[in-house]
N, C-alpha and C positions, 0 to 999 in steps of 0.2 A: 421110068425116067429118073435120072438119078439130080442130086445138085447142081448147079452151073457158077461157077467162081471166073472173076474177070479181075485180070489188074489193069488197076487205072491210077493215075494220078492227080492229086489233090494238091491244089492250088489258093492259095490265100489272094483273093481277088483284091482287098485293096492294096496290097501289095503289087501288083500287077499294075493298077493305075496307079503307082508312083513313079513305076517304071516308066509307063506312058509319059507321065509328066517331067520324065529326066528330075524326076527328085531323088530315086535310089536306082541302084544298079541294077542290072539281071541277077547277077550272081547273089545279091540279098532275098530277092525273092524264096518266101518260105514254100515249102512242097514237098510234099511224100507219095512213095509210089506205096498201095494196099492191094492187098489181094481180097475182094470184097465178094461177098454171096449176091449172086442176080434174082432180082424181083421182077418180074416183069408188070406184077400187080400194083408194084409201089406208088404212091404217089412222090411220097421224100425219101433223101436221103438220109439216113441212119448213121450217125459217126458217135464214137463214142468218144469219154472226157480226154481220153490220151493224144487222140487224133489233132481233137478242139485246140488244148495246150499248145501242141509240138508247132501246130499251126497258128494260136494267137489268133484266136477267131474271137470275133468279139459278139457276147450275150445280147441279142438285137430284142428279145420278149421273150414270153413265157407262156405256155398254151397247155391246154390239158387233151387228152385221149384215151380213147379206149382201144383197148388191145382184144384180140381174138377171144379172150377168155373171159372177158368181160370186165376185170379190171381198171381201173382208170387212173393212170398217170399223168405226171407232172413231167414238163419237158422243155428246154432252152432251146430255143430258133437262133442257131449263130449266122454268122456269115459275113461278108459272102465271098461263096466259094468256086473256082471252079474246076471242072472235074474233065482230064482228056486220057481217050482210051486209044489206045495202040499207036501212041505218039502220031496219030494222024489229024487233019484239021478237023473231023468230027470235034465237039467239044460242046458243053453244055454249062452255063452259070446259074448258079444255085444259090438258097439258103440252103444251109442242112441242119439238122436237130439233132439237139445232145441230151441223152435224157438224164434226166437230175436224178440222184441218188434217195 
C-alpha cells in the first residue's frame, strides 16, 4: 500500500469570524489549498512555518514531543484553523502545530 495525499483547504478561522461579524469581507479571508500526506494515526495537524505565515496564524503556546525515534522536540500550537476537503460541507476546526526550528 502505497502513500495517500489529499488536498484540502486551509482556512484561518479568526478570520472567518470576522466575516461572521460583518467586520471583513469574504474576499479577505486568508486560505490555501495544500496537497497534504494522510495520517490516519494522527492526532494533529502538521503545517509547517510557510503555511503558519501565509496564513497569519497566530502562536497560541508552546509544547514539547517525541517523535517515532525518540527524539524530542519543541513545537508552536497556532491557530485556529480550519481545514475543508473536496469543497464539501465536511469540514473540521483545529489548532495546528508548527514546529520550531
Amino acid at each position: 500500500m502505497g502513500l495517500v495525499y489529499a488536498e484540502i483547504e486551509l482556512i484561518n478561522g479568526d478570520d472567518l469570524a470576522l466575516v461572521r461579524n460583518k467586520i471583513k469581507g469574504e474576499e479577505e479571508v486568508r486560505r490555501i489549498r495544500v496537497n497534504m500526506l494522510v495520517d490516519t494515526g494522527s492526532v494533529y495537524m502538521c503545517i509547517n512555518e510557510n503555511i503558519q505565515e501565509q496564513l497569519q496564524l497566530p502562536i497560541l503556546e508552546q509544547r514539547k514531543g517525541q517523535l517515532a525515534n525518540g527524539h524530542i522536540v519543541e513545537y508552536n500550537v497556532v491557530g485556529p484553523l480550519e481545514v475543508r476537503f473536496k469543497k464539501s460541507q465536511m469540514l473540521r476546526k483545529c489548532y495546528g502545530t508548527s514546529r520550531r526550528k
